[in-house]
Structures are given as C-alpha cells and as structure tokens.
C-alpha positions as CSV (number, residue, x, y, z in Angstrom):
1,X,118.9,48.8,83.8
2,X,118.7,49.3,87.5
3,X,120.7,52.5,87.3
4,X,119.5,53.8,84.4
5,X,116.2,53.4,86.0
6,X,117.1,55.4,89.3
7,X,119.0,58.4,87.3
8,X,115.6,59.1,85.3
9,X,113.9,58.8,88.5
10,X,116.7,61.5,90.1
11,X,116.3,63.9,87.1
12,X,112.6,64.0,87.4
13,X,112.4,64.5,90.6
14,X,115.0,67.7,90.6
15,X,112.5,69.5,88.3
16,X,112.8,73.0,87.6
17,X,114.8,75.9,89.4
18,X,112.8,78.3,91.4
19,X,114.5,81.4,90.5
20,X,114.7,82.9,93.7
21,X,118.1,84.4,93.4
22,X,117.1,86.3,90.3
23,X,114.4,88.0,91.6
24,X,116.7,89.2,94.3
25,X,118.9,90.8,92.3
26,X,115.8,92.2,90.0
27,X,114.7,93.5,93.5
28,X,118.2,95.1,94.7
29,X,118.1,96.9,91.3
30,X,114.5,97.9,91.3
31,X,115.0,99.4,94.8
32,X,118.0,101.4,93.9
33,X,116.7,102.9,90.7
34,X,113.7,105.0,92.7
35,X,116.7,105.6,95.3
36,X,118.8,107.4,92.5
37,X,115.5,109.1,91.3
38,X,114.9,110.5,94.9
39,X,118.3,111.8,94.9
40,X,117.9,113.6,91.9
41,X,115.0,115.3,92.3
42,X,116.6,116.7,95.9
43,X,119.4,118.1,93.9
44,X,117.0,119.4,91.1
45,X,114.5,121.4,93.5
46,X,117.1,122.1,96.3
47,X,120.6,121.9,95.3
48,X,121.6,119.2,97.8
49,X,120.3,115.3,98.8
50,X,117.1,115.4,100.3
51,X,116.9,114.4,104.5
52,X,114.8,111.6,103.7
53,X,117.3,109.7,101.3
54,X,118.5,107.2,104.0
55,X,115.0,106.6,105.6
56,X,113.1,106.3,101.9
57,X,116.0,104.1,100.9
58,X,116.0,101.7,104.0
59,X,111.8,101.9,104.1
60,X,111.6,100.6,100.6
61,X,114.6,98.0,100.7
62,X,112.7,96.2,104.2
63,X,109.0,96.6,102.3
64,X,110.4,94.6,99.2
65,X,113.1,92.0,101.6
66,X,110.1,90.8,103.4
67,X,108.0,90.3,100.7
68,X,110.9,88.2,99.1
69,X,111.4,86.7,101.8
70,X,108.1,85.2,102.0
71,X,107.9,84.8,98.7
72,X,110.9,82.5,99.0
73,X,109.5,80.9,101.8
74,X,105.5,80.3,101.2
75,X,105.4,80.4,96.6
76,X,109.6,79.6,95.7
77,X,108.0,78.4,92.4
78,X,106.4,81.4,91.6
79,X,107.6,83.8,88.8
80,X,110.7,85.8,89.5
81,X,109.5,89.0,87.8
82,X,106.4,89.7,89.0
83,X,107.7,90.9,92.2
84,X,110.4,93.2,91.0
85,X,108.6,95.2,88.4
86,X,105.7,96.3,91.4
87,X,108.3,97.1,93.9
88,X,109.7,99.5,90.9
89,X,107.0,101.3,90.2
90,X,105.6,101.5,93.7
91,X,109.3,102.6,94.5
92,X,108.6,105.4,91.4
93,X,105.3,106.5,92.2
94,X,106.7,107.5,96.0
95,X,109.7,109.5,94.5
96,X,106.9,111.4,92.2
97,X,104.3,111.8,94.7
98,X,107.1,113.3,96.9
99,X,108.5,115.8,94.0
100,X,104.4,117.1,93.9
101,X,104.7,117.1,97.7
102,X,107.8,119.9,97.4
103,X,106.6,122.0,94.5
104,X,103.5,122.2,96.5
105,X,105.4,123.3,100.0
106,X,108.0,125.7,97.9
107,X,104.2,127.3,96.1
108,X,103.0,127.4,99.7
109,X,105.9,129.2,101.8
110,X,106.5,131.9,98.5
111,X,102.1,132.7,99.5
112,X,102.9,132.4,103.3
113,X,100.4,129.8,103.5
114,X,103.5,127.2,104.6
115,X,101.2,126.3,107.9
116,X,98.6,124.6,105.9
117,X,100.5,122.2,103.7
118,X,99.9,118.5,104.5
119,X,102.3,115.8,102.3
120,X,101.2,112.7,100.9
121,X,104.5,111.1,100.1
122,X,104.4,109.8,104.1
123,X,101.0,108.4,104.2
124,X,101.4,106.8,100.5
125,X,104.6,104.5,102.2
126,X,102.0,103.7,104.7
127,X,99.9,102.8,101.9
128,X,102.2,100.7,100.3
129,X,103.3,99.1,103.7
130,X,99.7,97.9,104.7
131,X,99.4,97.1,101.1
132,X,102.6,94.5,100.9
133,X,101.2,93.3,104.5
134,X,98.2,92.0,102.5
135,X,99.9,90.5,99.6
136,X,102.6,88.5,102.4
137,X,98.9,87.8,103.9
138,X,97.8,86.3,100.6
139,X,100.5,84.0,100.0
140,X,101.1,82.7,103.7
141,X,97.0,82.4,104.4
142,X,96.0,81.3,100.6
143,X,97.5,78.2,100.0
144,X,95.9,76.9,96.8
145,X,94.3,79.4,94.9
146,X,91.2,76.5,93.8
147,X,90.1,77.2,97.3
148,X,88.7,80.5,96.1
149,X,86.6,78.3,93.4
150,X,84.2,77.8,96.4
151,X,83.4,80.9,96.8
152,X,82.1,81.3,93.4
153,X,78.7,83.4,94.2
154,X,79.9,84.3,97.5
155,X,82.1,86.9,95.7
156,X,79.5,87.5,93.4
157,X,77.4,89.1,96.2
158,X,80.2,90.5,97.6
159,X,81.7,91.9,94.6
160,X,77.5,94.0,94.0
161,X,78.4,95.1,97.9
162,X,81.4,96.8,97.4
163,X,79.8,98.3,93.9
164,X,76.4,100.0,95.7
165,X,78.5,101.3,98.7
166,X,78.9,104.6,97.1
167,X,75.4,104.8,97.0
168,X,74.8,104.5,100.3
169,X,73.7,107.8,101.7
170,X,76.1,109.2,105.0
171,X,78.6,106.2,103.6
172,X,79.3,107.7,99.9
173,X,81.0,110.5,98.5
174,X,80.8,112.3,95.7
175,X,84.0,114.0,94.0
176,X,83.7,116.0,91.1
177,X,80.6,114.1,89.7
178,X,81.9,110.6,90.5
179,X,80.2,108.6,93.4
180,X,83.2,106.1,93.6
181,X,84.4,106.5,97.3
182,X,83.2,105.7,100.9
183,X,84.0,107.5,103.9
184,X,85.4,105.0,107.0
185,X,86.8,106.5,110.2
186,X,87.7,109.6,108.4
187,X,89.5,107.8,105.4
188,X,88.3,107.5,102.1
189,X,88.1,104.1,100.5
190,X,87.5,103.5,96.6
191,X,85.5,100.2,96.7
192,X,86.0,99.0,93.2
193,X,89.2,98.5,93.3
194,X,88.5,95.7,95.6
195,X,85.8,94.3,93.5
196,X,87.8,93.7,90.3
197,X,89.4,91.4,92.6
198,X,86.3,89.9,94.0
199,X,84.4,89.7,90.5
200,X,87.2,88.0,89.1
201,X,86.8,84.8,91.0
202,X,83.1,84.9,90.2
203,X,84.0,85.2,86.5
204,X,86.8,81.6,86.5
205,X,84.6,79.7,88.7
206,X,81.1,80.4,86.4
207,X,83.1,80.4,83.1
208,X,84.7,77.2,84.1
209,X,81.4,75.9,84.8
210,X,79.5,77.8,81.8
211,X,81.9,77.5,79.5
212,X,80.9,74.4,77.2
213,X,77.6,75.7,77.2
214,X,78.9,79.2,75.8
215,X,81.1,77.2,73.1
216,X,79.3,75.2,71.7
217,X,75.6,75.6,72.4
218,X,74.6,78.5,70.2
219,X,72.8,79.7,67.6
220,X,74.5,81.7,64.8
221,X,72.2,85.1,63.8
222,X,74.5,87.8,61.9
223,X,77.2,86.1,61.6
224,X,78.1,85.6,65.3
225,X,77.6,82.9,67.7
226,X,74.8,83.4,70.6
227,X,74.5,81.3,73.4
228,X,71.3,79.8,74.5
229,X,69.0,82.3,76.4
230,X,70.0,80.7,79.9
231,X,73.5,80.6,79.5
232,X,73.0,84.6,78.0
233,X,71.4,85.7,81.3
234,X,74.1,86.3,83.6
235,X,75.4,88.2,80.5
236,X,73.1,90.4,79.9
237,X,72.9,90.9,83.9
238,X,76.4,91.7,83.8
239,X,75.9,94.4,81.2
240,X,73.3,96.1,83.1
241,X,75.3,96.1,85.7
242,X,78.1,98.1,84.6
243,X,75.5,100.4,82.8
244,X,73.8,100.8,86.0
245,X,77.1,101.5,87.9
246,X,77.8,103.8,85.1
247,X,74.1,105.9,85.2
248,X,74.3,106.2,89.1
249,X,77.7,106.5,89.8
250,X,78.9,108.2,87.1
251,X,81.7,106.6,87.0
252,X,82.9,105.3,83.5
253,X,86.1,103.5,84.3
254,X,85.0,101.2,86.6
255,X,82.3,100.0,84.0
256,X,84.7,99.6,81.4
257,X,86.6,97.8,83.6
258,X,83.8,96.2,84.8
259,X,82.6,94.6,81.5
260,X,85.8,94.7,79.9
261,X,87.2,91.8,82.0
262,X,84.3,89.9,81.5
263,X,84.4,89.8,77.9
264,X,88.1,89.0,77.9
265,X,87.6,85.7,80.3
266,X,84.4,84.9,77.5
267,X,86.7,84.6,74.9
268,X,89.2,82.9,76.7
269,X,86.9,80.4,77.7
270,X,85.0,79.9,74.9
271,X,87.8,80.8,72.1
272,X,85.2,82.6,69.8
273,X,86.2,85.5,68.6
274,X,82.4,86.6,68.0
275,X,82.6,87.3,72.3
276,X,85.1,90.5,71.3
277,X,82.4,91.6,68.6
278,X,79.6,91.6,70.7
279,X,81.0,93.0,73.8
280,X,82.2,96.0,72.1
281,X,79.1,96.3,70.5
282,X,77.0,96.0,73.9
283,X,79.3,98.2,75.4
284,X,79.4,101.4,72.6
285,X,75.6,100.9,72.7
286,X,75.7,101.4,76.3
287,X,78.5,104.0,77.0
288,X,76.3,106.4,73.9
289,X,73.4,105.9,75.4
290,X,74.2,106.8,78.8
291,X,76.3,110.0,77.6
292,X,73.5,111.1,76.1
293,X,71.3,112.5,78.8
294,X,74.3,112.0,81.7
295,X,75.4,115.7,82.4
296,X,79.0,114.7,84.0
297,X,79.9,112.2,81.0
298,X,78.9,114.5,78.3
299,X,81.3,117.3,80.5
300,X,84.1,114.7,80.3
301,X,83.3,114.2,76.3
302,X,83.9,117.2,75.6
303,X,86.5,118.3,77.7
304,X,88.2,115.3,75.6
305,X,86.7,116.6,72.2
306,X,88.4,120.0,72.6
307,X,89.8,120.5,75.9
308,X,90.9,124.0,75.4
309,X,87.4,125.1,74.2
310,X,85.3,124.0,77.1
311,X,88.0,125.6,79.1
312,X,88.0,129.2,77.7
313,X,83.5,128.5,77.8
314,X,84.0,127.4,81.4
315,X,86.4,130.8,81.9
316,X,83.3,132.7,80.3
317,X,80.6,131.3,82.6
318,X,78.9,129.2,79.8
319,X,79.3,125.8,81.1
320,X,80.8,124.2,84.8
321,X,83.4,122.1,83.1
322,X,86.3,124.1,83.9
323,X,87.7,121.3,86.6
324,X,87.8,118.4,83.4
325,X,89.0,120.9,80.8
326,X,91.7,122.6,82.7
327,X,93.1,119.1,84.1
328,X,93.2,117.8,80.6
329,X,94.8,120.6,78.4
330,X,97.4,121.0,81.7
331,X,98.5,117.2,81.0
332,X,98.5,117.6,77.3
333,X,100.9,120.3,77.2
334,X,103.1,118.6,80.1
335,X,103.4,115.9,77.9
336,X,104.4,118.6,75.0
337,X,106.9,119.9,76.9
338,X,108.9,116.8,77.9
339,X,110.0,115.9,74.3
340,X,111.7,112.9,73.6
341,X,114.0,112.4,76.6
342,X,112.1,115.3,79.5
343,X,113.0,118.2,81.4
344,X,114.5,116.2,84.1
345,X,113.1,115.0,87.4
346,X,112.1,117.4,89.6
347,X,112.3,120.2,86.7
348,X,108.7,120.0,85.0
349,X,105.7,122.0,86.0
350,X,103.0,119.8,86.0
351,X,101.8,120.6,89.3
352,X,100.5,123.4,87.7
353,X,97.2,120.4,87.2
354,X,94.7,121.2,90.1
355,X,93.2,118.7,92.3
356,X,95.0,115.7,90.9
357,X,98.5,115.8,89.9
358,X,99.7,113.2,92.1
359,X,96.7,110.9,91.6
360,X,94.8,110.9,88.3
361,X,97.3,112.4,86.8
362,X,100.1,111.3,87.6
363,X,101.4,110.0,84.6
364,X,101.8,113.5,83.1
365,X,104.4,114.3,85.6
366,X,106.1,110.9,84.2
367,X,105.6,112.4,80.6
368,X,107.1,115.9,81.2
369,X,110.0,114.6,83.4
370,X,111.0,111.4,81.5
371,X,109.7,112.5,78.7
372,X,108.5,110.2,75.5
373,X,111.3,107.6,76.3
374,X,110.3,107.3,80.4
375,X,106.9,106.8,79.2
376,X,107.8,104.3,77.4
377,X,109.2,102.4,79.7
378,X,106.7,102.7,82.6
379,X,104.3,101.4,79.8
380,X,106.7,98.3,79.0
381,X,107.2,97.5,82.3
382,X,103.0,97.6,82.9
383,X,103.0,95.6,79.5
384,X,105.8,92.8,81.5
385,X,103.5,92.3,84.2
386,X,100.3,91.8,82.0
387,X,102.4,89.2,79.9
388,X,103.8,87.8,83.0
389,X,100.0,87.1,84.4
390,X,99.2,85.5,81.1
391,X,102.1,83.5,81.0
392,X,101.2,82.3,84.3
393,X,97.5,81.4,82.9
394,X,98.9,79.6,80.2
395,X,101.1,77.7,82.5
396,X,98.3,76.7,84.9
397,X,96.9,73.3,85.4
398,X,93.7,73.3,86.4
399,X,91.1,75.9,84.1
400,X,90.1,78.2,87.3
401,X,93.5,79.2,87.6
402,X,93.7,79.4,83.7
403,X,90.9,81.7,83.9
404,X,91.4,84.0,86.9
405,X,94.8,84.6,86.1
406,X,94.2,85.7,83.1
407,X,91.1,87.8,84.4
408,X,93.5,89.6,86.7
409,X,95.8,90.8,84.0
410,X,93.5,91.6,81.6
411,X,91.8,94.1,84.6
412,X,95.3,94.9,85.3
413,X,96.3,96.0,81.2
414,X,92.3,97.7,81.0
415,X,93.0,99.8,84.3
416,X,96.4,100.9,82.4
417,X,95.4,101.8,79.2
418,X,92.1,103.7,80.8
419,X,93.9,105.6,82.4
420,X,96.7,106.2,79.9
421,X,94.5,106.9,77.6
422,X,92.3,109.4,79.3
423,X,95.5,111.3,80.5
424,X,96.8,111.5,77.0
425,X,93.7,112.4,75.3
426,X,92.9,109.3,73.6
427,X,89.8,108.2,74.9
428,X,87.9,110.6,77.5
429,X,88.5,111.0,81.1
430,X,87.7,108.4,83.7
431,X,88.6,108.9,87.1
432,X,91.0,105.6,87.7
433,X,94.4,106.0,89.1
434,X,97.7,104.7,87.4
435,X,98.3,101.4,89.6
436,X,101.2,101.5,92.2
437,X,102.1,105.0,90.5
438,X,99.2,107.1,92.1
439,X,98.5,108.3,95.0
440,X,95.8,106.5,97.0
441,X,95.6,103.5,99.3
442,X,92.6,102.2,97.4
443,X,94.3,101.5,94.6
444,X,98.1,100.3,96.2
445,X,97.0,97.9,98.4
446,X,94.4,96.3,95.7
447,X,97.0,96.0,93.8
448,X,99.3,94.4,95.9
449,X,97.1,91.8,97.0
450,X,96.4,91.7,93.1
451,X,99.9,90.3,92.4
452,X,99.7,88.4,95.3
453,X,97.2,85.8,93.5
454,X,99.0,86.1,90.7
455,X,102.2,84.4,92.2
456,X,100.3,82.4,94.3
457,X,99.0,81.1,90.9
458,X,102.1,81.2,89.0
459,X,103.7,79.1,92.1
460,X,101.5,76.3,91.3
461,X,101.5,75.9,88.0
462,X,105.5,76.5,87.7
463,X,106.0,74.0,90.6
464,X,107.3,70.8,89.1
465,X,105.0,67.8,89.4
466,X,106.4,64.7,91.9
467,X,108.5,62.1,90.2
468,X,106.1,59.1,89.7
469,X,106.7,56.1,91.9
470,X,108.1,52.9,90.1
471,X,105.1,50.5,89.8
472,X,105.4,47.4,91.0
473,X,105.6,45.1,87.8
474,X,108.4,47.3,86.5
475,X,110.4,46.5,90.2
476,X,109.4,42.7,89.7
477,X,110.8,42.8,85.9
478,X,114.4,44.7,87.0
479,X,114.4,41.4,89.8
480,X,113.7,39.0,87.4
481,X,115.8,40.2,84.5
482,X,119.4,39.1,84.6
C-alpha cells in the first residue's frame, strides 16, 4: 500500500510536458520560411540573392531565440504555438514590406528621383524588435495575469485616454479623413491599438463581476433577454462610445472593434445568445446612422459599392473620392491577377496601390503573389492563433483569465477579418492594418505584447496543479495497517 501510495503521488506530481522543444523547432522553421521568401524575391527583382540575406536572416533568428528563450525561462507551460505562428508572419510581413521597398527604389531611379527614396523594411525590424522587447517585458514583469484584475477601471480610464488623443489639437493627425494617429517626437503613434489591449481588462474584470446580473436578471421583451437598467448602463455607454469614436474620428474599424469585442465577452459571460442579436442590431443602427450625414464614411461606402465608378467620377471632378476608389479597384484586380497559385514573389504589381501598399493593403500584395492558396494560408495561420487564444480561455482557471483571453482573440480574429474584408471588397474600407503583416509600429508592437498575455495566460492555466500532500489520517492508517 505504501508504494502504491508514493507512485500515485510521483505521477501526479510529473504533470504535463511543457512543450518547449516543439516550439523550437516550430520557430527554426518559421524563421527559415520568410528567409527562403527573401531569397526569392532577390532573385525575382534582381537576378541574384539580395545583400541583406545574412543580416535579415540572423536579425530575425536572435528576435525569435530570445523570445524563446524567455519564454522557456519565465511561462515553460505556456502553449507551444503561439509563438511560432507570430514570428512567421512578422518574419513575412518584413520580406513583403521589403519587396514594396524595391519596386519603389527600381520606379524611383528609372524617374531619376533615386535621392528621395526612404525604405521601411529597416525601421519595421526596429518595429518588431522594440515590439518583442515588450512582449519579453510582459512575461518576465507580469507574473500572474489576475494582477491586472485590479486595475479594472484604471484601464477603463486609460483605455477613453488613448481613444480622445487624436482629438487633441497640435497632438492628432488626420490622414485621409481618419483622426486615428498622434504625433510624438516626430513619430506617429496609432493609439487604439493600445486600447484594445487596455479595454480588454476592463471588459473580464466588470463582466466577471456583472456577469450574474447580465444572466440571469432580465426581463424578456421581443423575444430577447434584457438586463436590468443598471446592469444595461455601462452598455449602452459602451455603444456611444464607439459611435462617438466613429462620428469624430471617422474612424470605423476601431468602433467595430471597439463594440465588437465587447459583445463577444457578453455572450461568453452570460451564454445567451440574445447578446449577439442585440449587438448587431445596436451596431447596424449605429454604423447607418452615422453614414448617413458622415461625408468620409459615405466616400468609403461607395468606393465599396462600385469602386470603379467613384473612380472614373473622381477622374471627372465630380466627387474627392479618388484616394478610396483607386486603392480599392487596385487591390481587387491584384487579387484577380494572382489566380489560384500567384505570379510569384517579387513578380506582381501591386505597388501600383498609392499611399498604402505596404500598410493597409498589404494583403493584396499576399493575394497577387501567393495567390488564392497563400491567402489561404496566412488566413489559417490567423485562424490558429485565434483558436489557440480560445483554447487557452477554455483552459483557464480562474473566470478573468477565462474572459480576457478570450477578449484578446476575439479583437485579434475582428482586426483580421476587418481588414480582410475591406481589402477584398466584402465589407467597406476601414483603415486597420493586417497585424504583424503591415507596416507600422503601432500595430507590431501591440500586437506583440498582445500574444504576450496570451501565453502568460496560457502558462497558467496549462501549468499542472501541485501533487496534493498525504493527509495525516491516511499516513496514520498506512502505520497502522499491517
């Protein structure tokens, strides 16, 4: 009995492996596929490997050991996938953003401008460096992610900061309509990419709180289930918020966002599918009513309506949306022309789109170079680490982690498929950038420090709970017992 006892006590207390080792292997590979997709676009443009092969190469394999080993170090519980599939696509994004980069200097030197052309490839590895920085930041300084439950309004106010600084006059900036960036020190900052961050931790901790109160104290009235008018407030305050952010900013993906993510942590909570019903409903009846005396939205409308239309009126001189129109018919045919399978990296044309080929739309370039099947599998790999972060909330212990993990993917799968679907014509444009894929520090180091709470989170909940100590009765009975 004795030994029987202390082999069940050895077995529990081995637990689970941390799968360290396979993430390091995920990593090798998902540092030498954007190596191999540098190389090829060198020989595609230029006939021969590009200078920068060794130096991208080593730059991205140090950026993505540390991180491992920290990961190892500070979260060895945490899921092994997680950090693979964002050092791929950030690995990606580079190789594109440096392709742009080229066709850009060879358009340049053929109009003997060549003295004027700044690249963004160099400063978007800076962006991703200060970006991994934060997330080895998150893990080594956030030790429990329920220490961010006491900060619950904290981050709400902080969270309404970061949303009015575009708005502050000599601070904001507006770009083609939008008033979604800050100038600092001569960079430009997009502040809501922080605060999906931030008003995610005020979502978990007042839905954790909230969240009987939302479930069961209602009232049914057409078939769906209200809450009680105090527990609808901060609802309702919510929803004006994003409309708000959406009539003065002009900025539509960051209220979709906005609200989106807060609906998806209602139903979570609360488990009533009546959440989904309403929140759709509060949000067409807000997103119609503001495009209906909003000049920029209704310019992005129709641009999406009938892209080529509004361009050949803009051509004319009949309306100004010539910026939106052009941008979107460019992308549409780039995605044409890749096909099924693409032209091949470094053999497309879509920085033939003005003002944002390497940011907004980015994901054209994907489309006519990869084609229908690289598409694909950017989007899969977006989908993995979506279901990854609700696998992690499903796995967590304690219902704030439940609910900010899964409050962080859902912003995560709503930034994608914004963004996807405004670049391929399937809901109107917004503005947001492809995460890790796009160029902009904004976005990249939000990000980061994004899947940094996520395997902070996914550490704890994956770490295998303590072997329980023998009780004392059960030590007197093995004694006793002959």
């Amino acid at each position: 009995m004795s030994s029987s006892t202390t082999h069940t006590s050895t077995i529990g207390a081995i637990g689970a492996p941390s799968r360290r080792n396979t993430e390091l292997a995920l990593l090798a590979f998902a540092v030498v596929i954007p190596v191999f997709a540098y190389a090829n676009v060198g020989l595609a443009i230029d006939g021969s490997l590009p200078a920068g092969l060794l130096g991208y190469g080593l730059g991205l394999g140090l950026l993505a050991g540390v991180a491992h080993i920290v990961v190892r170090r500070f979260a060895p519980y945490a899921d092994p996938l997680l950090l693979p599939i964002a050092t791929l696509l950030n690995g990606l994004g580079l190789v594109i953003i440096w392709r742009l980069d080229q066709s850009e200097r060879l358009q340049q030197l053929a109009k003997s401008q060549y003295g004027s052309f700044s690249p963004d490839a160099p400063n978007q590895l800076m962006y991703s460096a200060i970006g991994i920085a934060l997330f080895v930041g998150v893990l080594m300084l956030l030790k429990d992610h329920r220490i961010l439950q006491r900060y619950t309004y904290i981050s709400m106010v902080g969270a309404l900061i970061l949303l009015l600084l575009p708005l502050v006059p000599g601070l904001g900036m507006n770009v083609f309509g939008a008033k979604i960036w800050i100038s600092v020190g001569g960079f430009s900052i997009q502040p809501g990419e922080f605060a999906k961050i931030v008003i995610a931790v005020f979502f978990a901790g007042y839905l954790m709180v909230k969240r009987d109160a939302l479930a069961l104290a209602s009232r049914r009235f057409m078939g769906l289930y209200l809450p009680r008018g105090r527990d609808l407030g901060p609802i309702i305050v919510v929803w004006v918020m994003s409309i708000l952010i959406l009539v003065f900013e002009t900025d539509l993906g960051t209220s979709l966002l906005f609200f989106g993510m807060f609906v998806v942590m209602l139903y979570i909570a609360t488990e009533r599918t009546s959440w989904i019903v309403f929140g759709l409903l509060m949000s067409a009846v807000g997103a119609v009513g503001v495009a209906s005396f909003e000049p920029h939205i209704q310019t992005r409308v129709q641009a999406w309506l009938d892209p080529m239309r509004e361009f050949m009126l803009s051509r004319a001189g009949t309306n100004d949306g010539i910026i939106h129109s052009e941008q979107a018919m460019q992308a549409l045919w780039a995605f044409g022309s890749g096909g099924v399978l693409g032209t091949g990296l470094g053999q497309g044309h879509s920085d033939l789109i003005k003002f944002a080929a390497n940011s907004d739309f980015v994901l054209a370039t994907f489309g006519e170079e990869l084609g229908l099947a690289g598409i694909m599998a950017i989007l899969l790999l977006y989908g993995l680490i979506a279901e990854r972060g609700l696998r992690t909330a499903l796995a967590a212990r304690d219902p704030f982690g439940k609910l900010l993990a899964a409050g962080l993917s859902g912003a995560f799968a709503i930034q994608v498929f914004v963004v996807a679907g405004g670049v391929m014509g399937l809901i109107p444009l917004t503005g947001m950038t492809m995460p890790f894929l796009a160029y902009g520090g904004s976005s990249v180091i939000a990000n980061w420090a994004l899947i940094g709470i996520l395997i902070r989170i996914s550490d704890t909940a994956r770490r295998p709970a303590p072997a329980p100590a023998p009780s004392p009765d059960a030590e007197m009975t093995q004694v006793v017992r002959p």
